[in-house]
C-alpha positions in Angstrom: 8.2 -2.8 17.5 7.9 -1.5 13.9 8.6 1.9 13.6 6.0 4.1 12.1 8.1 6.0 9.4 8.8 1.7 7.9 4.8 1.3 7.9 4.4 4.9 6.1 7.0 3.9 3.6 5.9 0.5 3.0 2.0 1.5 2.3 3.3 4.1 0.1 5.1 1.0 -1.7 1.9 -0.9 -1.7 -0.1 2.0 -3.0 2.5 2.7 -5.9 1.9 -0.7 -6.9 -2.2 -0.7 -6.7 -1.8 2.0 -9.2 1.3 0.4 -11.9 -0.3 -3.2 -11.8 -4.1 -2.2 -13.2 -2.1 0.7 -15.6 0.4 -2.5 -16.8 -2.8 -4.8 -17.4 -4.6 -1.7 -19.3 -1.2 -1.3 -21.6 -1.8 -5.2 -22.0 1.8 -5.9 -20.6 0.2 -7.9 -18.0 -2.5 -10.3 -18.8 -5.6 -9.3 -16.8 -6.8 -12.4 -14.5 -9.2 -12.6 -11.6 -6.0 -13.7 -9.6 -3.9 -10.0 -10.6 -6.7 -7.9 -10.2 -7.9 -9.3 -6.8 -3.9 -9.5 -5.8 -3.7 -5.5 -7.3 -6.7 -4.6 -5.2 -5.6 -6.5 -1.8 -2.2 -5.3 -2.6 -3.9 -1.6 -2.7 -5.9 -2.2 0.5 -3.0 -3.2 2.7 -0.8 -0.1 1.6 -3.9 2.0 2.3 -4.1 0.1 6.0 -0.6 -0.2 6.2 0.2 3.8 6.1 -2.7 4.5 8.1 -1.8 2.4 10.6 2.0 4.1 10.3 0.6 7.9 10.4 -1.5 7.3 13.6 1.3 5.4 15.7 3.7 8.7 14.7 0.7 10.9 15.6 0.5 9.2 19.0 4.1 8.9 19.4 4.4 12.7 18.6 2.1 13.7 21.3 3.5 11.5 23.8 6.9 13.7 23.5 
């Protein structure tokens, strides 16, 4: 079983990188493609999921105890 903290830390990753992927393509370091921004928002979407999924197992694991 994945542990909740990993899930936390790995949507907080995937958030992090929602937000530095669209700032990159604004800077024009990245060129701006249908592909990036629906990878950036999916990308965004999963961390979001990801960490919630993550803080309610340690919720539920914390009032197991």
């Amino acid at each position: 079983m994945i542990s909740p903290r990993f899930l936390m830390i790995l949507g907080v990753i995937f958030m992090l990188m929602g937000i530095i992927l669209p700032y990159l393509m604004i800077m024009h370091v990245l060129t701006s493609t249908f592909f990036l921004n629906f990878l950036t928002w999916g990308i965004s979407m999963t961390g979001l999921a990801l960490g919630t999924i993550g803080f309610g197992m340690s919720v539920r694991l914390r009032q197991d105890d």
